[in-house]
Structures are given as structure tokens and as C-alpha cells.
PDB file of N, CA, C, O and CB in Angstrom:
ATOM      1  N   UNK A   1     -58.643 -11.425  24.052  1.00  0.00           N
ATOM      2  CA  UNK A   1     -58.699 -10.711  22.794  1.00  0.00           C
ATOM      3  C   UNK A   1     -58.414  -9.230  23.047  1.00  0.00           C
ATOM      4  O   UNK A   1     -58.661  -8.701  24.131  1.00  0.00           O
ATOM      5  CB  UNK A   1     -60.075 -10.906  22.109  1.00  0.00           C
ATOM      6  N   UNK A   2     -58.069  -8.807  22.367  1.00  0.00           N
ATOM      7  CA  UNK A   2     -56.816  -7.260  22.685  1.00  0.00           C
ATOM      8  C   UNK A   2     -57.666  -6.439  21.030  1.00  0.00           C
ATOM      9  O   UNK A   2     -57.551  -6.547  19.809  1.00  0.00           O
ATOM     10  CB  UNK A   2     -54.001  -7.877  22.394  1.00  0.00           C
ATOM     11  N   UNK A   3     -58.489  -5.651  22.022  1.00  0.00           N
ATOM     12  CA  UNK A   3     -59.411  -4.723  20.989  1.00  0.00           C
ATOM     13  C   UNK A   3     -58.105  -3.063  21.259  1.00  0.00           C
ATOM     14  O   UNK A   3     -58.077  -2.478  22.342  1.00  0.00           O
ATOM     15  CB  UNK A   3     -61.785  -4.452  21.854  1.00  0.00           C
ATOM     16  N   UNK A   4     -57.348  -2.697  20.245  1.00  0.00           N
ATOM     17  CA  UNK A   4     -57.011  -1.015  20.220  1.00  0.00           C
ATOM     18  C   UNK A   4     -57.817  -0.522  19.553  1.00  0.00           C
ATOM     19  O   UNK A   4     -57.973  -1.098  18.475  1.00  0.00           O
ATOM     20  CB  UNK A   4     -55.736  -0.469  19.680  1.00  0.00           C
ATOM     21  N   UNK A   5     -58.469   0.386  19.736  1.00  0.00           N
ATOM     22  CA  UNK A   5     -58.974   1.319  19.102  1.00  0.00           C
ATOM     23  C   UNK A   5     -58.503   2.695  18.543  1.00  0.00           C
ATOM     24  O   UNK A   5     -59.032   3.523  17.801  1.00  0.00           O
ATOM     25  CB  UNK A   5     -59.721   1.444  19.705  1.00  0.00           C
ATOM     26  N   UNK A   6     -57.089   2.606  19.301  1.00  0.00           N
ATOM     27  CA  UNK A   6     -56.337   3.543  18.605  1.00  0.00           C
ATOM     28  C   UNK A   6     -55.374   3.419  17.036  1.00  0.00           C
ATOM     29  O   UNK A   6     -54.708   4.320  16.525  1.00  0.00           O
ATOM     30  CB  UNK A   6     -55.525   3.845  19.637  1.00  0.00           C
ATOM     31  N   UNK A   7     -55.509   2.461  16.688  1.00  0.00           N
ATOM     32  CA  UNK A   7     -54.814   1.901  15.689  1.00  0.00           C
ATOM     33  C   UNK A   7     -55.347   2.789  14.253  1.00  0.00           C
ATOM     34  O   UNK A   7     -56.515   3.179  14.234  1.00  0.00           O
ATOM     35  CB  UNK A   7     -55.118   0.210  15.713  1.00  0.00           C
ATOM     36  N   UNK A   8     -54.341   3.108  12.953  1.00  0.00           N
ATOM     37  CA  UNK A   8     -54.981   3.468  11.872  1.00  0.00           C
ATOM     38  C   UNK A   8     -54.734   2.383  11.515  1.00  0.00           C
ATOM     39  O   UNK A   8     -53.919   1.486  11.728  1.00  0.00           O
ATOM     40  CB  UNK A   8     -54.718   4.548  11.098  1.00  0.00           C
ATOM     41  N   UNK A   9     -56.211   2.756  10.481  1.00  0.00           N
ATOM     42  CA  UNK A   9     -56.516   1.770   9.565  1.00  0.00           C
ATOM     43  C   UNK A   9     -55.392   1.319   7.940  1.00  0.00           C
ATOM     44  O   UNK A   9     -55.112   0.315   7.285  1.00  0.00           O
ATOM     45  CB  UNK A   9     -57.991   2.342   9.197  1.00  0.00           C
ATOM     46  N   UNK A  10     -55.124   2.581   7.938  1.00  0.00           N
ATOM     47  CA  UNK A  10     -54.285   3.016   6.366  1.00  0.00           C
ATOM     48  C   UNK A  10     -53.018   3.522   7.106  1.00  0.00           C
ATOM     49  O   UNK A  10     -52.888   4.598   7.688  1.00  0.00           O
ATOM     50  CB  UNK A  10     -55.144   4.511   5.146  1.00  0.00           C
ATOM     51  N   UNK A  11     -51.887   2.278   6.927  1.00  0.00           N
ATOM     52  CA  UNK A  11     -50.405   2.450   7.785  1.00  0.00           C
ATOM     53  C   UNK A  11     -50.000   3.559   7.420  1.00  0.00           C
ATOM     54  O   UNK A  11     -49.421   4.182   8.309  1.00  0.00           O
ATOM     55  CB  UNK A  11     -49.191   1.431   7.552  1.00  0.00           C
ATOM     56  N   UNK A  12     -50.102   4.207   6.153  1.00  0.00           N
ATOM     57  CA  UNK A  12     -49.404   5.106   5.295  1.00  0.00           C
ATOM     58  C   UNK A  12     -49.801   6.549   5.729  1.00  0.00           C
ATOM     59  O   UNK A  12     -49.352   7.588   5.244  1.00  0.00           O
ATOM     60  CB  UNK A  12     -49.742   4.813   3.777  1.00  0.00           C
ATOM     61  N   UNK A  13     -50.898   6.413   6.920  1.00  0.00           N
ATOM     62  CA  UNK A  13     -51.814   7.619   7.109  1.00  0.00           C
ATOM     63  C   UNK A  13     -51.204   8.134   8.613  1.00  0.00           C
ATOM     64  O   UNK A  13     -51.534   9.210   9.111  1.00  0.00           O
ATOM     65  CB  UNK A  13     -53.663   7.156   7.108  1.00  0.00           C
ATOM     66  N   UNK A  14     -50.604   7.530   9.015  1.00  0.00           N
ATOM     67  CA  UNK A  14     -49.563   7.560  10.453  1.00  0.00           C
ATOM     68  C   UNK A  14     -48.770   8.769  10.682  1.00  0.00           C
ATOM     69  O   UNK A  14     -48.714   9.453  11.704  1.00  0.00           O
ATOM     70  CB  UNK A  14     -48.392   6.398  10.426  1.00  0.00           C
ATOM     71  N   UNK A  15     -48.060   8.947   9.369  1.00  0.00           N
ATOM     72  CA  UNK A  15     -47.180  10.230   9.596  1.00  0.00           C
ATOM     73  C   UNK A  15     -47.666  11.648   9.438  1.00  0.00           C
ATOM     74  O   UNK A  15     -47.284  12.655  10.035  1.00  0.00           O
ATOM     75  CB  UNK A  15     -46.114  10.175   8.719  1.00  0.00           C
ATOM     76  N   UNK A  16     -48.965  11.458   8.128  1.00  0.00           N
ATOM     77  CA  UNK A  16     -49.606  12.710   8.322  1.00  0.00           C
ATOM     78  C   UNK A  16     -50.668  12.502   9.851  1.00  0.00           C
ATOM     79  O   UNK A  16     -50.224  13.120  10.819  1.00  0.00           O
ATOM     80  CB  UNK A  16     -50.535  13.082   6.754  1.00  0.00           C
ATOM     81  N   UNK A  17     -51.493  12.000  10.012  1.00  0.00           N
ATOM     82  CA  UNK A  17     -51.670  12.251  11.528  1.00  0.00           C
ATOM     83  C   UNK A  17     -50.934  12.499  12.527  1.00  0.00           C
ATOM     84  O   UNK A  17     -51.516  12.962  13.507  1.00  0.00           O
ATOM     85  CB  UNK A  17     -52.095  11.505  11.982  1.00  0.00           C
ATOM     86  N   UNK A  18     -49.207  12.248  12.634  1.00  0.00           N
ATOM     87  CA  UNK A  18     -48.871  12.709  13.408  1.00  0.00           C
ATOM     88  C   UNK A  18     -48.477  13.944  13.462  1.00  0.00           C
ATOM     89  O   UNK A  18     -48.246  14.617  14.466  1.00  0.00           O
ATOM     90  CB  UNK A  18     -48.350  12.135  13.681  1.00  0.00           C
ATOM     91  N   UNK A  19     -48.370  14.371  11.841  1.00  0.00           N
ATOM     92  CA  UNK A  19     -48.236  16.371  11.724  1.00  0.00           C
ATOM     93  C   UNK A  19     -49.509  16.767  11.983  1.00  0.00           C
ATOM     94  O   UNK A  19     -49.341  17.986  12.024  1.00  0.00           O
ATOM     95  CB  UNK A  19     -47.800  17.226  10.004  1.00  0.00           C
ATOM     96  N   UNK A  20     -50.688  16.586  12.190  1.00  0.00           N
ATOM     97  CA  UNK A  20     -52.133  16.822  12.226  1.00  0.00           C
ATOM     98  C   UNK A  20     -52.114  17.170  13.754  1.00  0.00           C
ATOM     99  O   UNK A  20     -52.622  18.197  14.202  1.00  0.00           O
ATOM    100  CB  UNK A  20     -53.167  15.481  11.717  1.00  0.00           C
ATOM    101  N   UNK A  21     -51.480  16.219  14.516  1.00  0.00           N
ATOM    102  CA  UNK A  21     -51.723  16.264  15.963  1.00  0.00           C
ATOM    103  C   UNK A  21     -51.023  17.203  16.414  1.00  0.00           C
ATOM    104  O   UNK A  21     -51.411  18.090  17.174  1.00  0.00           O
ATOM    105  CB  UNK A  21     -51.461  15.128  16.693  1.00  0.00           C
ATOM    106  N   UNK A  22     -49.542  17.005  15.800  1.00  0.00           N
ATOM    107  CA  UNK A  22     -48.931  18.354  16.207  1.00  0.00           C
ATOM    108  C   UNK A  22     -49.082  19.580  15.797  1.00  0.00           C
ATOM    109  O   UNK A  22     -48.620  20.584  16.340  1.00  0.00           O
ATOM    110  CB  UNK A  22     -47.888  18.347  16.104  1.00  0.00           C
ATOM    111  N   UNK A  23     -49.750  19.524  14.805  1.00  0.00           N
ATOM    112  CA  UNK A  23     -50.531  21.202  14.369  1.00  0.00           C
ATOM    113  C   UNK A  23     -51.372  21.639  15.395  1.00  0.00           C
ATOM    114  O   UNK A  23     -51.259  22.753  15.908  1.00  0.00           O
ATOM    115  CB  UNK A  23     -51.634  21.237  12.943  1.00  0.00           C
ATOM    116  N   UNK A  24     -52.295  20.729  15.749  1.00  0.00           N
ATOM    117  CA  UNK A  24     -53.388  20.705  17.027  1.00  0.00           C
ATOM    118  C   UNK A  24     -52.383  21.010  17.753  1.00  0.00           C
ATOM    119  O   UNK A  24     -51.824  22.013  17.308  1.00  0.00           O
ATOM    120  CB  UNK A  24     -54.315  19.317  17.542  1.00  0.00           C
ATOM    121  N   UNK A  25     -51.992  20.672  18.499  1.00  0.00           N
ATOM    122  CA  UNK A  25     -51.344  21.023  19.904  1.00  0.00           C
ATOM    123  C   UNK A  25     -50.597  22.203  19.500  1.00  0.00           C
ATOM    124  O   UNK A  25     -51.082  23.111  20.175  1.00  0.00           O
ATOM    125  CB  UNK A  25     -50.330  19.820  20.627  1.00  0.00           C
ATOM    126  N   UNK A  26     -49.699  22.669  18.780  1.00  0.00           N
ATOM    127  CA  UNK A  26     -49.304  24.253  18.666  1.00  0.00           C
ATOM    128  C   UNK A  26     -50.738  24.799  18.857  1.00  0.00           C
ATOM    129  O   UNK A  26     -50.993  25.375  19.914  1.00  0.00           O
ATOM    130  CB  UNK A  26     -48.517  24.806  17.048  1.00  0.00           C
ATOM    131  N   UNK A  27     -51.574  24.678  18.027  1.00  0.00           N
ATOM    132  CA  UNK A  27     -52.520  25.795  17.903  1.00  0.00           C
ATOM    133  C   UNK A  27     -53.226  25.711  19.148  1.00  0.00           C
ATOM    134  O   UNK A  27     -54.114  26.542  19.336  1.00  0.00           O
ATOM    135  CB  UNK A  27     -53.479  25.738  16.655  1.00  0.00           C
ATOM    136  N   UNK A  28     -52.977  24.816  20.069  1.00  0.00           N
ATOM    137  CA  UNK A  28     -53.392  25.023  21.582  1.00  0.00           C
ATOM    138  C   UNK A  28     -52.709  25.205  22.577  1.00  0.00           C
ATOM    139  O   UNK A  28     -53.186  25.456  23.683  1.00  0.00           O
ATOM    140  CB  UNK A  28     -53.957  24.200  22.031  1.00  0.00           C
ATOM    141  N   UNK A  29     -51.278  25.087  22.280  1.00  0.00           N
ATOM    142  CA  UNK A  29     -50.168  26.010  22.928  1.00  0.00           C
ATOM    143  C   UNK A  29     -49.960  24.632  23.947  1.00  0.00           C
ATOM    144  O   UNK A  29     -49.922  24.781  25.168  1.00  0.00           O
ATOM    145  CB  UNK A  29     -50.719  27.860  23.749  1.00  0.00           C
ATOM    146  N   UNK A  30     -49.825  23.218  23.279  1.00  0.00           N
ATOM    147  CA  UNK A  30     -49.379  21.846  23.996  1.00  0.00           C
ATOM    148  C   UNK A  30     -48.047  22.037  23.693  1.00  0.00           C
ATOM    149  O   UNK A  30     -47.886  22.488  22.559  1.00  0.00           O
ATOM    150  CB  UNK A  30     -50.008  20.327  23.452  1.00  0.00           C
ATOM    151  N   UNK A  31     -47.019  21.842  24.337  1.00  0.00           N
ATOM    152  CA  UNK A  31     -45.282  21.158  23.804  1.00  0.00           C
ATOM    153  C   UNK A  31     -45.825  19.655  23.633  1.00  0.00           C
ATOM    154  O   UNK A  31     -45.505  19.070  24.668  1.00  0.00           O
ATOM    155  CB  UNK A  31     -43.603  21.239  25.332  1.00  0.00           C
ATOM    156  N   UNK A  32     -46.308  19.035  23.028  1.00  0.00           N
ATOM    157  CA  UNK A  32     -45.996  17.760  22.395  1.00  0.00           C
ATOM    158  C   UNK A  32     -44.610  17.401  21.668  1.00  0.00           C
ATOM    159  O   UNK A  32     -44.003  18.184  20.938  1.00  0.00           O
ATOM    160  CB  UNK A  32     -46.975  17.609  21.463  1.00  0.00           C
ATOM    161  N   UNK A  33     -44.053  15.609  22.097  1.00  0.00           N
ATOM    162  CA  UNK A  33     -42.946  15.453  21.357  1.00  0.00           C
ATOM    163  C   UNK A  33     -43.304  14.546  20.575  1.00  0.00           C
ATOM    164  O   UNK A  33     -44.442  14.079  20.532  1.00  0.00           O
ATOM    165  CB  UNK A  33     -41.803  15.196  21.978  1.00  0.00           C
ATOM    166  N   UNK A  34     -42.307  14.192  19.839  1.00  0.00           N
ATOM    167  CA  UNK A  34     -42.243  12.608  19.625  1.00  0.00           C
ATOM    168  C   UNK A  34     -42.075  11.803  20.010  1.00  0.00           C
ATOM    169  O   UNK A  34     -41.119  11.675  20.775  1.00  0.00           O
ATOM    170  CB  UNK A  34     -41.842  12.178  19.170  1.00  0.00           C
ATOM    171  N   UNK A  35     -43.232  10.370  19.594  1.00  0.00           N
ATOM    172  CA  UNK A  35     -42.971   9.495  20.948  1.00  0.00           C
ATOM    173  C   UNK A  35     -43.609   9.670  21.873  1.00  0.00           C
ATOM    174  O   UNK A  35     -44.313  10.671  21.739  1.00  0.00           O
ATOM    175  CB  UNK A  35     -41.868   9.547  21.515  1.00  0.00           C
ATOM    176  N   UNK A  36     -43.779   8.961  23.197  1.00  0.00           N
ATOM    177  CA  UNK A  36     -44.145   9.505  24.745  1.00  0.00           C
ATOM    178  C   UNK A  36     -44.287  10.264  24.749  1.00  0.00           C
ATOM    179  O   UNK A  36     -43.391  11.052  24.447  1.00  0.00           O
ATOM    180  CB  UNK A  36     -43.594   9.530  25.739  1.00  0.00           C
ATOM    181  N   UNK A  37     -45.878  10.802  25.192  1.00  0.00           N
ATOM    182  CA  UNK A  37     -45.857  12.473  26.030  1.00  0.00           C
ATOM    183  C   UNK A  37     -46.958  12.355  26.978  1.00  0.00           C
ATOM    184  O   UNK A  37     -48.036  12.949  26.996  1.00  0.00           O
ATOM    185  CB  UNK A  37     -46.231  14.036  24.922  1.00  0.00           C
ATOM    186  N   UNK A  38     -46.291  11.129  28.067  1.00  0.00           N
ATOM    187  CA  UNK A  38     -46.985  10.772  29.654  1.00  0.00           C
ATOM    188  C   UNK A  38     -46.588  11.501  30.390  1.00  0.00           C
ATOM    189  O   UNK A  38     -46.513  11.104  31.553  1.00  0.00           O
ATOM    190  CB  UNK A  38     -46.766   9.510  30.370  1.00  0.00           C
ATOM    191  N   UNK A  39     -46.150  12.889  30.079  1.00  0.00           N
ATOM    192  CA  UNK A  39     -46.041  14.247  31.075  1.00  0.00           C
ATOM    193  C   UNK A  39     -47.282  15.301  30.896  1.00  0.00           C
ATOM    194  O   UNK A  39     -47.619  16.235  31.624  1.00  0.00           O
ATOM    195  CB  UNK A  39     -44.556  15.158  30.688  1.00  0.00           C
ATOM    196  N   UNK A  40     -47.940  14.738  29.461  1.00  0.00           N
ATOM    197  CA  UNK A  40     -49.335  16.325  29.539  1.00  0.00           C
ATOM    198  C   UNK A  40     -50.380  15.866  30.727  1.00  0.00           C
ATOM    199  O   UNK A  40     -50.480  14.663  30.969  1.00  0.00           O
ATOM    200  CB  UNK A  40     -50.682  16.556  27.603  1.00  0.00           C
ATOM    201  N   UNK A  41     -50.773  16.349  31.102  1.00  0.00           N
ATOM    202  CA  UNK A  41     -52.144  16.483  31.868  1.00  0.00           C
ATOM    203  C   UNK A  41     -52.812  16.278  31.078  1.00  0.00           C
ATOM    204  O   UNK A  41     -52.652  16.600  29.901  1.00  0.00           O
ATOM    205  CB  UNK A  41     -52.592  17.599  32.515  1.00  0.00           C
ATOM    206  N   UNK A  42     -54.074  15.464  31.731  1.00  0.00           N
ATOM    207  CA  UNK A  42     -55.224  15.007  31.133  1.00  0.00           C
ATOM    208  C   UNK A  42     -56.091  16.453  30.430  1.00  0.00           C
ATOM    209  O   UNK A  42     -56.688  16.316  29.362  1.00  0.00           O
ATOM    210  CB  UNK A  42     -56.099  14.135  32.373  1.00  0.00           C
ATOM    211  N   UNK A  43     -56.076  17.506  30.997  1.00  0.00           N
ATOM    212  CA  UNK A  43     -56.320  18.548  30.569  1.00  0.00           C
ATOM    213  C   UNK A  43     -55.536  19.170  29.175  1.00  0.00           C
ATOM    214  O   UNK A  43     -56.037  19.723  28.196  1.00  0.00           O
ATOM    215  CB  UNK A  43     -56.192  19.198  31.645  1.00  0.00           C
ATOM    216  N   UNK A  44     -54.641  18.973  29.366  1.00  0.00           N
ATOM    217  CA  UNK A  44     -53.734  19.211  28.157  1.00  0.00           C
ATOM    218  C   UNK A  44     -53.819  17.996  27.202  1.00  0.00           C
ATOM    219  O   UNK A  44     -53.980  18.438  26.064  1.00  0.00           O
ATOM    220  CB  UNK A  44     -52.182  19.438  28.616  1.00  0.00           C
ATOM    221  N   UNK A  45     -53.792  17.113  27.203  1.00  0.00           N
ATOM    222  CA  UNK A  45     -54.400  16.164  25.957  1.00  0.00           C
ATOM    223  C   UNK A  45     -55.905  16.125  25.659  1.00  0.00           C
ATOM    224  O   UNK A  45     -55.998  15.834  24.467  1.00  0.00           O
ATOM    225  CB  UNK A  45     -54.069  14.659  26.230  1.00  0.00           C
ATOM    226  N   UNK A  46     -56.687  16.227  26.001  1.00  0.00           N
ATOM    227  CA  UNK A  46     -58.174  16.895  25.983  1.00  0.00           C
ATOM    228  C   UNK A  46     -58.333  17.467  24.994  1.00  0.00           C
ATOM    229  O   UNK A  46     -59.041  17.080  24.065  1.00  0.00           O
ATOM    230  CB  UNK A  46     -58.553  17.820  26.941  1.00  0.00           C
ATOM    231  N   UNK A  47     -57.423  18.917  25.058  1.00  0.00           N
ATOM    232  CA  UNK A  47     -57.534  19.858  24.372  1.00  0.00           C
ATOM    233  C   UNK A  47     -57.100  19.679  22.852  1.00  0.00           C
ATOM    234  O   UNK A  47     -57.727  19.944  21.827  1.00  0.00           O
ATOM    235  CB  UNK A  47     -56.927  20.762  25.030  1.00  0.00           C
ATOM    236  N   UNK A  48     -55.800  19.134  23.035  1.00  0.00           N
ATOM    237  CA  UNK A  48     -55.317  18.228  21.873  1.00  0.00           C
ATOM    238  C   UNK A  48     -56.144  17.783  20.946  1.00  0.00           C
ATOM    239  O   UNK A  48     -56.283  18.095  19.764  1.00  0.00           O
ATOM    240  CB  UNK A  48     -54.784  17.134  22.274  1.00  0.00           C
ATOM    241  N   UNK A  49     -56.882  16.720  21.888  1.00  0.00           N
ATOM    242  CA  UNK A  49     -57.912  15.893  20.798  1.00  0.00           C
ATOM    243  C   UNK A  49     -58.927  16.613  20.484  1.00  0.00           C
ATOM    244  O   UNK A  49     -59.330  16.300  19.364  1.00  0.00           O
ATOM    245  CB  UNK A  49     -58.555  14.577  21.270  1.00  0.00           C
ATOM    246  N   UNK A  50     -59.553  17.471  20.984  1.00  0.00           N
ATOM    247  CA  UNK A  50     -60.384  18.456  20.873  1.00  0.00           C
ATOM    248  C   UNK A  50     -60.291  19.482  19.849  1.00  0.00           C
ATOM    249  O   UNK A  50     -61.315  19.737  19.215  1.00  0.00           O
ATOM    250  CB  UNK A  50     -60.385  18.962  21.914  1.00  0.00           C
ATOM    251  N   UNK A  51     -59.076  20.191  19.560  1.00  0.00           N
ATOM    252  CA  UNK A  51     -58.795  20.613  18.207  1.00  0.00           C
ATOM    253  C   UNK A  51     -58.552  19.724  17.020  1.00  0.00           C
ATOM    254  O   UNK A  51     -58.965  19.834  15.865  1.00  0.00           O
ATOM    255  CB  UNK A  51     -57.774  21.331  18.285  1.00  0.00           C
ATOM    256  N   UNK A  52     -57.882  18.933  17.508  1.00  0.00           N
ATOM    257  CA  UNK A  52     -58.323  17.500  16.085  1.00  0.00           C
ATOM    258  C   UNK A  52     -59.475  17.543  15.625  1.00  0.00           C
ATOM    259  O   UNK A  52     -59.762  17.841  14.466  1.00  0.00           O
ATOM    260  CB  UNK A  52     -58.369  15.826  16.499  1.00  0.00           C
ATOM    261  N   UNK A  53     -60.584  17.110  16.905  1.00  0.00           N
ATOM    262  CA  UNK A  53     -61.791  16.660  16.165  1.00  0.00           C
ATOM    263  C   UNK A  53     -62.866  17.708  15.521  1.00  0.00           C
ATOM    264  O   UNK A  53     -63.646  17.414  14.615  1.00  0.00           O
ATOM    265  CB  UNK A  53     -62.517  15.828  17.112  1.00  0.00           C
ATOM    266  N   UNK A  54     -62.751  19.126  16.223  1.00  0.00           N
ATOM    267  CA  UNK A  54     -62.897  20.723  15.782  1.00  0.00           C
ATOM    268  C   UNK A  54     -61.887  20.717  14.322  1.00  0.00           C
ATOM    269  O   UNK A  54     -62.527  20.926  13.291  1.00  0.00           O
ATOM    270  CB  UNK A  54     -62.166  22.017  17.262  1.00  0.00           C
ATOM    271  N   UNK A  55     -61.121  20.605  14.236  1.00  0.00           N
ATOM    272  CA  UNK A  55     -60.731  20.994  12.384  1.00  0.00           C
ATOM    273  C   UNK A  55     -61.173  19.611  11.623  1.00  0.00           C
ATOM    274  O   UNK A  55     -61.327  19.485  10.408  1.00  0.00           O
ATOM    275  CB  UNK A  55     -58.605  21.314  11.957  1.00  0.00           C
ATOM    276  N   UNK A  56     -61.313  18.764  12.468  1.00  0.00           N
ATOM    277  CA  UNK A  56     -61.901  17.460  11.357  1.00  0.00           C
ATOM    278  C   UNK A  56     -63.317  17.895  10.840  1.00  0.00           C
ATOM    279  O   UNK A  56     -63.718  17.944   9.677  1.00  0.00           O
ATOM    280  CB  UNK A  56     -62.143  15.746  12.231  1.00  0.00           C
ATOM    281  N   UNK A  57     -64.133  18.275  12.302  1.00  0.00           N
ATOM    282  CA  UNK A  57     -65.565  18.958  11.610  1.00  0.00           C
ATOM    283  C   UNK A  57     -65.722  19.939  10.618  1.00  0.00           C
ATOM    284  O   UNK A  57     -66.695  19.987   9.866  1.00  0.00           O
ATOM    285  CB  UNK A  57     -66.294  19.581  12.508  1.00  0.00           C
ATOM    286  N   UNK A  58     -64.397  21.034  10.602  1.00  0.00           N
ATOM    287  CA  UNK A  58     -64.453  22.001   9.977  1.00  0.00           C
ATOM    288  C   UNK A  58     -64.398  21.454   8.174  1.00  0.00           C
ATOM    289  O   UNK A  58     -65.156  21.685   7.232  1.00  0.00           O
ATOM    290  CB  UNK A  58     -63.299  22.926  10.611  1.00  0.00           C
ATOM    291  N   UNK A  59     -63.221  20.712   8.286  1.00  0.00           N
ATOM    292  CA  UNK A  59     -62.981  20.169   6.800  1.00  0.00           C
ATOM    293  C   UNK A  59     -64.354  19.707   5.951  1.00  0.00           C
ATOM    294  O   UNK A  59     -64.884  20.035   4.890  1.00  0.00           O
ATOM    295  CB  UNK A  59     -61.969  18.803   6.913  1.00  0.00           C
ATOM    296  N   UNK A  60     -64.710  18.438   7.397  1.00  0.00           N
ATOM    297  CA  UNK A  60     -66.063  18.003   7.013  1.00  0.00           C
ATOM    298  C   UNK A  60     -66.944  18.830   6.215  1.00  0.00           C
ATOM    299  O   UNK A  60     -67.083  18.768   4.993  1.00  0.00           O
ATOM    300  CB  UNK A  60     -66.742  17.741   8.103  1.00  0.00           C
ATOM    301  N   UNK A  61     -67.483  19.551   6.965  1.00  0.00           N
ATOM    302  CA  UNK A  61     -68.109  21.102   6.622  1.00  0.00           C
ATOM    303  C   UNK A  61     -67.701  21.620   5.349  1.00  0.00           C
ATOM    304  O   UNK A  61     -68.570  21.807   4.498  1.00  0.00           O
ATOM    305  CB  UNK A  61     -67.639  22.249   7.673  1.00  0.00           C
ATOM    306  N   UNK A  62     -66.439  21.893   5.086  1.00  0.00           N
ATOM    307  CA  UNK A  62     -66.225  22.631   3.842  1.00  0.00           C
ATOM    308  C   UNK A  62     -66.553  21.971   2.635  1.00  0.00           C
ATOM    309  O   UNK A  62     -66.969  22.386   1.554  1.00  0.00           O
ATOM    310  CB  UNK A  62     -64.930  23.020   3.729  1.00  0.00           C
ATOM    311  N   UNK A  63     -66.134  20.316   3.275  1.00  0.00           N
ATOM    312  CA  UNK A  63     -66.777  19.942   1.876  1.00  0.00           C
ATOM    313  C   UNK A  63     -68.051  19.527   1.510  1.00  0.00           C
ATOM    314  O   UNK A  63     -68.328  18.942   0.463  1.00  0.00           O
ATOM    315  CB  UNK A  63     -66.195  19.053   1.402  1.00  0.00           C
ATOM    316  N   UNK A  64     -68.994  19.914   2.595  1.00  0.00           N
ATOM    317  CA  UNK A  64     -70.562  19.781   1.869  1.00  0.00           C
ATOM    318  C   UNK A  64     -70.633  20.949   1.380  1.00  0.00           C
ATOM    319  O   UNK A  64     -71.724  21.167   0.851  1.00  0.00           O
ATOM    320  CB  UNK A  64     -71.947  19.491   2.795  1.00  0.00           C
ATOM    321  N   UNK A  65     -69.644  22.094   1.330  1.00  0.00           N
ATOM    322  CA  UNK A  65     -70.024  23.247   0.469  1.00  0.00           C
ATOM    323  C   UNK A  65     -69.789  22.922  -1.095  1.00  0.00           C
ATOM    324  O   UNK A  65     -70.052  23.769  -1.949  1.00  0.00           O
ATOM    325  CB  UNK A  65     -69.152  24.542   0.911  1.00  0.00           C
TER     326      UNK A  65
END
């Protein structure tokens, strides 16, 4: 049995996550491409996901205001 956990749930939600990710990575100074990018360092995708999940909290946040 073949569990991904990377999968979205909402197909339609694919392309804006992938401008999401690449916003993240500019704003952390990643060259991310499209497609494959089994050239970043584990350090450099880290960071990646790390500003993802830092502006996901932020949004979060704004909207219990």
C-alpha cells in the first residue's frame, strides 16, 4: 500500500501552490524551477518549506483578527 503524503487534496489547488512555493523560495533567495529541483540542498529546501509554513501561520493569524 503506497501512502504519499505529498499529494493535494483539491487538484485545482496545484498551480496556485506551485506560485506559493515559488514566492517562498524568492523570498529566501532559492533558484527553484519547474519540475525537478534534486540539485537544492537539503538546507535549501528546508528553508523553502519553512517560509511556506511561516506565511501559512501568518495568514492563519490574520484571520483570527
Amino acid at each position: 500500500m503506497s501512502n504519499k503524503n505529498n499529494q493535494i487534496n483539491v487538484p485545482q489547488a496545484r498551480e496556485a501552490m506551485d506560485r506559493f512555493k515559488m514566492q517562498a523560495a524568492s523570498e529566501v533567495g532559492v533558484n527553484l524551477t519547474n519540475g525537478y529541483n534534486g540539485h537544492l540542498t537539503s538546507r535549501e529546501a528546508g528553508s523553502v518549506g519553512g517560509q511556506m509554513v511561516k506565511k501559512m501561520i501568518e495568514a492563519y493569524e490574520q484571520g483570527l483578527q
